[in-house]
PyMOL commands that place a pseudoatom at each C-alpha (Angstrom):
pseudoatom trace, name=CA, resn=UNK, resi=1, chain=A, elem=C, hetatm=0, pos=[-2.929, -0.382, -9.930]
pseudoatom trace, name=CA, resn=UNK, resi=2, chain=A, elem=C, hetatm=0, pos=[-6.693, 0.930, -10.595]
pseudoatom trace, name=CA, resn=UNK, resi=3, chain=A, elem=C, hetatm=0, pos=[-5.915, 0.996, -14.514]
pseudoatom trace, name=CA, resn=UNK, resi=4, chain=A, elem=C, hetatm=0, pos=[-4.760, -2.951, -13.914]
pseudoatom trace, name=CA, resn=UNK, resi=5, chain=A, elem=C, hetatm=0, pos=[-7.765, -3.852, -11.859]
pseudoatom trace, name=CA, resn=UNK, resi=6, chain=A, elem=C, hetatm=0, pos=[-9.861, -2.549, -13.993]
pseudoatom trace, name=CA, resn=UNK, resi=7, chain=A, elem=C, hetatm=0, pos=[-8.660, -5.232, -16.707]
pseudoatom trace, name=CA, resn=UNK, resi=8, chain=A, elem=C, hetatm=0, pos=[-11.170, -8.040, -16.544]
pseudoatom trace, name=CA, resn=UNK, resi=9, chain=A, elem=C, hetatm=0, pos=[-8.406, -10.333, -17.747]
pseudoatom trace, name=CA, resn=UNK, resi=10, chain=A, elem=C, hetatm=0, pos=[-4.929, -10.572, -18.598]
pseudoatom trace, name=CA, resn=UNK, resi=11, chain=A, elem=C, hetatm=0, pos=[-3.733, -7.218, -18.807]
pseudoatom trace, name=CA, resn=UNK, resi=12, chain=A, elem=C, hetatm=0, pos=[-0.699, -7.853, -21.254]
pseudoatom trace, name=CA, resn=UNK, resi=13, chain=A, elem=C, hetatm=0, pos=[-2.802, -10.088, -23.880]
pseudoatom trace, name=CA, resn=UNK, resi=14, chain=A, elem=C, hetatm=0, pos=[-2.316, -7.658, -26.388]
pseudoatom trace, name=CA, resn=UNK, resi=15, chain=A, elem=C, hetatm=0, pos=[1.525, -7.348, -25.585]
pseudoatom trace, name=CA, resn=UNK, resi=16, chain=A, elem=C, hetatm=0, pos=[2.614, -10.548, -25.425]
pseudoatom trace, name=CA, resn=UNK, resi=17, chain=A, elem=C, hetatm=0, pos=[1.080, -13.027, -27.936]
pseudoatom trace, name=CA, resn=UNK, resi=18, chain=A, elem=C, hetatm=0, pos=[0.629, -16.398, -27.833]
pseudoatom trace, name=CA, resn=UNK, resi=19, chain=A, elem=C, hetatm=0, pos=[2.897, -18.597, -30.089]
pseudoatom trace, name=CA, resn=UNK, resi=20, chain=A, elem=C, hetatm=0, pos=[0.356, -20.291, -32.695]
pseudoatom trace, name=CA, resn=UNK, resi=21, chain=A, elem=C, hetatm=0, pos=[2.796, -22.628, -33.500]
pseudoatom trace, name=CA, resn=UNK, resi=22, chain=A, elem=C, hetatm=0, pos=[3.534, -24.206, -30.350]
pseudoatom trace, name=CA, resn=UNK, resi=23, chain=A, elem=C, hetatm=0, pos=[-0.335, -25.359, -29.541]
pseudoatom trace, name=CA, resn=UNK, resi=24, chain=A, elem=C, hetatm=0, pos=[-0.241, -24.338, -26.113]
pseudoatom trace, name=CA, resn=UNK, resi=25, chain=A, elem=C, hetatm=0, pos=[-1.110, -20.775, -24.830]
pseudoatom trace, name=CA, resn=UNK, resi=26, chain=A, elem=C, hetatm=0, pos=[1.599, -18.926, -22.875]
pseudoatom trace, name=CA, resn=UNK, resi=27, chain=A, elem=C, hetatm=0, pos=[1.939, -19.487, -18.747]
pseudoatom trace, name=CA, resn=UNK, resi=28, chain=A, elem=C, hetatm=0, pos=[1.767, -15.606, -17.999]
pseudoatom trace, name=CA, resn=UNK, resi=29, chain=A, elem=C, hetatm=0, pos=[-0.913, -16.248, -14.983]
pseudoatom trace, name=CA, resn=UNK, resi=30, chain=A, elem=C, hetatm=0, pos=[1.641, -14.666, -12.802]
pseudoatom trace, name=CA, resn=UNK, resi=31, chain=A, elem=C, hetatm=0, pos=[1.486, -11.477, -14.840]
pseudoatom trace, name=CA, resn=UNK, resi=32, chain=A, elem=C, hetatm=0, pos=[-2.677, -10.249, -13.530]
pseudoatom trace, name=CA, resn=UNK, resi=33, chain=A, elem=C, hetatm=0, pos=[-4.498, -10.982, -10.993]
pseudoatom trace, name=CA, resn=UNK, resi=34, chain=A, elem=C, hetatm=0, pos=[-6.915, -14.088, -9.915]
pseudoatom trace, name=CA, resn=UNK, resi=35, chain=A, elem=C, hetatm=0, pos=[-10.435, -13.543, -8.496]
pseudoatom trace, name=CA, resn=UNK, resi=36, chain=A, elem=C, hetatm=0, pos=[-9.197, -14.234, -5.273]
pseudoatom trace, name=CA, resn=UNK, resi=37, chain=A, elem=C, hetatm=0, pos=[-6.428, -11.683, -5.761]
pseudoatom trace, name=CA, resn=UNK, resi=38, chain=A, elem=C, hetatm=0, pos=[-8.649, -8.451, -6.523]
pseudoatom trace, name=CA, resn=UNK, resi=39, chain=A, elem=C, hetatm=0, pos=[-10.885, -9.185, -3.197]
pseudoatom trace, name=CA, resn=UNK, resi=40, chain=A, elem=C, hetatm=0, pos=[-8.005, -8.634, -1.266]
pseudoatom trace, name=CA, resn=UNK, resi=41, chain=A, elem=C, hetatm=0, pos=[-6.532, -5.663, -3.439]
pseudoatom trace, name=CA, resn=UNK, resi=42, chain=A, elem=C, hetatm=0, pos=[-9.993, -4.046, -2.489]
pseudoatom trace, name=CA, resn=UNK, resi=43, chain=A, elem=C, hetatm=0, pos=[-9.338, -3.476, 1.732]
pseudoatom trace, name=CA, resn=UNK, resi=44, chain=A, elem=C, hetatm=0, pos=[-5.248, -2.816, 0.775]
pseudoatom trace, name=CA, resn=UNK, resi=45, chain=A, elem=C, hetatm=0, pos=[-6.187, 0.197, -1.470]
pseudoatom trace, name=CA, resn=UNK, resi=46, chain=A, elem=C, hetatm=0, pos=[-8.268, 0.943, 1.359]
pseudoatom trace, name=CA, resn=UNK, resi=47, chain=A, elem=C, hetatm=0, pos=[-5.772, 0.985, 3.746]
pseudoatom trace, name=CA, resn=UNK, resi=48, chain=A, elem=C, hetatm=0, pos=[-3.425, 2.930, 1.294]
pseudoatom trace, name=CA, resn=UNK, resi=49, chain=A, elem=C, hetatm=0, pos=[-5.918, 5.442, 0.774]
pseudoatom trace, name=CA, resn=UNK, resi=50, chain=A, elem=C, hetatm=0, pos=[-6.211, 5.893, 4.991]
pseudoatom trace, name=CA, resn=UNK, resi=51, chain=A, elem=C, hetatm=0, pos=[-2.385, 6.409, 5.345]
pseudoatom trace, name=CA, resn=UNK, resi=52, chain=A, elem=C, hetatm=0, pos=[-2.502, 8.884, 2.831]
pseudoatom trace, name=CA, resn=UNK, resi=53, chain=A, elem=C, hetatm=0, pos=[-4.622, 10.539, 4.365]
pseudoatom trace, name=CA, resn=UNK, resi=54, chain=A, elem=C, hetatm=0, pos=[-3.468, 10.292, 7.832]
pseudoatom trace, name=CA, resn=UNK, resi=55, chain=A, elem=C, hetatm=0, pos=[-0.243, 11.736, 6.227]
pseudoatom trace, name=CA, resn=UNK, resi=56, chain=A, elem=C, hetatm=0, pos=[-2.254, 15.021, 4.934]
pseudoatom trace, name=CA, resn=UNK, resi=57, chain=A, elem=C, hetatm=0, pos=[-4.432, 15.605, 8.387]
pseudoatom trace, name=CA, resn=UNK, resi=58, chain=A, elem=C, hetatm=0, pos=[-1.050, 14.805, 10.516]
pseudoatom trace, name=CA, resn=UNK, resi=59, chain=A, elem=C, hetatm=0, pos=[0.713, 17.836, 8.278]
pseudoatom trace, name=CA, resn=UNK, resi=60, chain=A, elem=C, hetatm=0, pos=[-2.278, 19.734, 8.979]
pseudoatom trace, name=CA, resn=UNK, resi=61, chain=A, elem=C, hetatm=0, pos=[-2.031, 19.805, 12.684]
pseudoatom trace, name=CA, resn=UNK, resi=62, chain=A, elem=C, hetatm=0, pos=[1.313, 20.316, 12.827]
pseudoatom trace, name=CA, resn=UNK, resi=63, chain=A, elem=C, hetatm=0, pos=[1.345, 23.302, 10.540]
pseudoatom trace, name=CA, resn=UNK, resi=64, chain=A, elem=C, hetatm=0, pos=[-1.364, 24.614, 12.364]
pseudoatom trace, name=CA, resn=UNK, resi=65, chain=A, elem=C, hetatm=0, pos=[-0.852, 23.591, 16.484]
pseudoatom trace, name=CA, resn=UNK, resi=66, chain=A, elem=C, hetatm=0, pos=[2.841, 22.879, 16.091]
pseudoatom trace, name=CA, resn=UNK, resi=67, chain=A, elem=C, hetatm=0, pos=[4.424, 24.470, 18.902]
pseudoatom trace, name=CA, resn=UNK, resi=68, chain=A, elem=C, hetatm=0, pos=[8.335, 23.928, 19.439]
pseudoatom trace, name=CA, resn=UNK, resi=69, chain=A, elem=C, hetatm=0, pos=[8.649, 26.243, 22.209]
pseudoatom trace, name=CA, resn=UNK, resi=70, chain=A, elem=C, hetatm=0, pos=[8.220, 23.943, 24.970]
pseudoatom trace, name=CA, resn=UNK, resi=71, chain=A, elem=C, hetatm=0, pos=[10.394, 20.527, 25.897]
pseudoatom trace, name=CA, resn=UNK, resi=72, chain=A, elem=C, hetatm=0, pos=[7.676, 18.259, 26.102]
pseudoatom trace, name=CA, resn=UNK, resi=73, chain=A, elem=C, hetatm=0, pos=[6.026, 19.615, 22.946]
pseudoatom trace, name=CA, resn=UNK, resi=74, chain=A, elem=C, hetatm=0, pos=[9.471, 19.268, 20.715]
pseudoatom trace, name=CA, resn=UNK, resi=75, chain=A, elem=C, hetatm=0, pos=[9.658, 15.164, 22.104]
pseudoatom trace, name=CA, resn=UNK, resi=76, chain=A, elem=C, hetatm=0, pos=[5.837, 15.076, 20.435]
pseudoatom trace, name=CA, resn=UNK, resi=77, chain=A, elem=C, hetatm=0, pos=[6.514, 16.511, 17.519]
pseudoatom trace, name=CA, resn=UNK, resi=78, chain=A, elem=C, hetatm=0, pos=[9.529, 14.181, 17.510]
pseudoatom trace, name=CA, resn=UNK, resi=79, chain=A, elem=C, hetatm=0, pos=[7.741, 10.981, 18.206]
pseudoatom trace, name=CA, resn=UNK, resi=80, chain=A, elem=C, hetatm=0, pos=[5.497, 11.767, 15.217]
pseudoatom trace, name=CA, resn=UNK, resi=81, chain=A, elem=C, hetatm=0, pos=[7.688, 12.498, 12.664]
pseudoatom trace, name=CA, resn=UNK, resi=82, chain=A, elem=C, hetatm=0, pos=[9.518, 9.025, 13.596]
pseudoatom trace, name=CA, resn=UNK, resi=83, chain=A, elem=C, hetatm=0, pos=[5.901, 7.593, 13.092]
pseudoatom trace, name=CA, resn=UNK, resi=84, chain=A, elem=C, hetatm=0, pos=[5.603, 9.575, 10.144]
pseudoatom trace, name=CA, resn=UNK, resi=85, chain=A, elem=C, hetatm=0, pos=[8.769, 8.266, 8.759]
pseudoatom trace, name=CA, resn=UNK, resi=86, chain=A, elem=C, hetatm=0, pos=[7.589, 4.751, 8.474]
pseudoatom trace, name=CA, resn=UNK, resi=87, chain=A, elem=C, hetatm=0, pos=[4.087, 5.134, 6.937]
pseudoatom trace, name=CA, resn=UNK, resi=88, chain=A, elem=C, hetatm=0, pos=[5.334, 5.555, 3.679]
pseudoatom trace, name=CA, resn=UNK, resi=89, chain=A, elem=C, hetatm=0, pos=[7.564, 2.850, 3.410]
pseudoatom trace, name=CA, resn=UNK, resi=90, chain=A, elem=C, hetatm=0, pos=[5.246, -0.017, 5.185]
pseudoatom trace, name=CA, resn=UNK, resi=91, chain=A, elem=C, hetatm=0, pos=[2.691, 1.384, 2.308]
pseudoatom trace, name=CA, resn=UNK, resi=92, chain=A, elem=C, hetatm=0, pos=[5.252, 0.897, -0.241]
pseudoatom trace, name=CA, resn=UNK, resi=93, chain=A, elem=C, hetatm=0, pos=[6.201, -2.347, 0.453]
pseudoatom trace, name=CA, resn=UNK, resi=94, chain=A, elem=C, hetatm=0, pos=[2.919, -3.562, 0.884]
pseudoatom trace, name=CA, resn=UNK, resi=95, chain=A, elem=C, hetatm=0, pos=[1.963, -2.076, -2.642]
pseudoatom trace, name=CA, resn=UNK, resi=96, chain=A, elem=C, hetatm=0, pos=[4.849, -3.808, -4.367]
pseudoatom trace, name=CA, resn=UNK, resi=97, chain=A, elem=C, hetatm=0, pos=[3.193, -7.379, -2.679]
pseudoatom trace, name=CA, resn=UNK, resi=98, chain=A, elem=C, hetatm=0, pos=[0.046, -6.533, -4.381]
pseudoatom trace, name=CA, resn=UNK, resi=99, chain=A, elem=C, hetatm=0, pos=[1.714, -6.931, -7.999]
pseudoatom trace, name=CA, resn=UNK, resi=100, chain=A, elem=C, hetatm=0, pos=[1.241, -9.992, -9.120]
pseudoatom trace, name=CA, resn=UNK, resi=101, chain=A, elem=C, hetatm=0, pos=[1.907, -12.574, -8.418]
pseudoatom trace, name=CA, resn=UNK, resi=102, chain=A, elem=C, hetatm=0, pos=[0.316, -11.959, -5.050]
pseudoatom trace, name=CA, resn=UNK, resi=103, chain=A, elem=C, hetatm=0, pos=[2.859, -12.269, -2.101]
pseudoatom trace, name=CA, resn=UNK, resi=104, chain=A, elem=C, hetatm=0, pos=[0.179, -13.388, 0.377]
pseudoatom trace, name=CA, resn=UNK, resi=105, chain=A, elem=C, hetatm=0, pos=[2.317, -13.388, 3.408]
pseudoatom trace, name=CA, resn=UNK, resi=106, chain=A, elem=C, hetatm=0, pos=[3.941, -10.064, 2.396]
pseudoatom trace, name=CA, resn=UNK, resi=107, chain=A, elem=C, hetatm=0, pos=[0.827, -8.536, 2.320]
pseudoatom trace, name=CA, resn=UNK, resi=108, chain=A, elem=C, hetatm=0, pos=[-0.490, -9.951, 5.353]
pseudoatom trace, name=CA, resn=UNK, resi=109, chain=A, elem=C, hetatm=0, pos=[2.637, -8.594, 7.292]
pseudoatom trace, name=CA, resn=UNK, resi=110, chain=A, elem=C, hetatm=0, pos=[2.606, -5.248, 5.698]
pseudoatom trace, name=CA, resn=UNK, resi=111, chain=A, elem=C, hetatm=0, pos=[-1.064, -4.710, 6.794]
pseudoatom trace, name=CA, resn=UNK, resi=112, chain=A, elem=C, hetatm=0, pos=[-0.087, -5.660, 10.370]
pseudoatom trace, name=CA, resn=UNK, resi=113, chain=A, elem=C, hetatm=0, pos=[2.950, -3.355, 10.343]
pseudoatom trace, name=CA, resn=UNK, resi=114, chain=A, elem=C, hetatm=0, pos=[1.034, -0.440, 8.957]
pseudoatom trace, name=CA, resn=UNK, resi=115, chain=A, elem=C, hetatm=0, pos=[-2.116, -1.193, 11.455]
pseudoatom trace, name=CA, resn=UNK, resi=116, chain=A, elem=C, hetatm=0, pos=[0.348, -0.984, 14.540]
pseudoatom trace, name=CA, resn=UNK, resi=117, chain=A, elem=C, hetatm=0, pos=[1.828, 2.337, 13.124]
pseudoatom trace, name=CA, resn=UNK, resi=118, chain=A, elem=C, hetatm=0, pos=[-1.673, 3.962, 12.890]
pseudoatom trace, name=CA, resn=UNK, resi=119, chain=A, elem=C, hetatm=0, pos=[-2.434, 2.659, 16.253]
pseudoatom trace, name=CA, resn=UNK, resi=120, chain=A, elem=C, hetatm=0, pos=[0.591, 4.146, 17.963]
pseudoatom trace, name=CA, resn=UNK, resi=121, chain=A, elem=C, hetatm=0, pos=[-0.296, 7.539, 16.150]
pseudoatom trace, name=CA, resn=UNK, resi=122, chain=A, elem=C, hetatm=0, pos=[-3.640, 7.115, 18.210]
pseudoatom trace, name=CA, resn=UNK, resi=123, chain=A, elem=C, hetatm=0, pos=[-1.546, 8.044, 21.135]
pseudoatom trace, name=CA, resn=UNK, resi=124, chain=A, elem=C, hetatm=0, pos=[-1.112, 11.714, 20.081]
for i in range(1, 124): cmd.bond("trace and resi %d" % i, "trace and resi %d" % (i + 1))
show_as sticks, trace
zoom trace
């Protein structure tokens, strides 16, 4: 995604070539971004990046303080890896609505999905 973005236009112009003969230039605006597009790409990466790490400190912890000896300490450790579970999944789908073209209201609903994850992992 940061090799795309970093395209200032249409990432595929070398790729797919406009017909000469037909006058008018190929309808591929659904294959890159708009300006509009990459502002929003910006704060998703962003989140992306967080869960990611989130992921890495959460293995941390448990590695180092994970303590299955006790009940209430094995329904913890349970809780989390459900939470765990569904980080990388909300951050996949909300990658695949950042191709374009854009899925506005799929990224907009994967944001809020992953934000209420990382808020119930606030809990522990």
């Amino acid at each position: 995604m940061e090799q795309a973005l970093s395209e200032v236009q249409d990432p595929f112009n070398d790729v797919l070539d406009d017909d000469p003969d037909e006058g008018n230039p190929r309808g591929n605006q659904d294959m890159y971004w708009s300006e509009k597009d990459r502002q929003v790409i910006g704060p998703c990466q962003g989140l992306t990046k967080a869960a990611a790490a989130c992921l890495r400190k959460l293995t941390a912890a448990v590695k180092a303080n994970g303590d299955s000896a006790v009940p209430q300490n094995v329904a913890q450790l349970d809780d989390l890896a459900d939470l765990s579970r569904e980080i990388s999944p909300s951050i996949d789908d909300l990658a695949l609505c950042l191709y374009p073209p854009m899925d506005y209201s799929g990224v907009e609903n994967n944001v809020r999905q992953t934000s209420i994850i990382s808020d119930r992992k606030k809990c522990f």
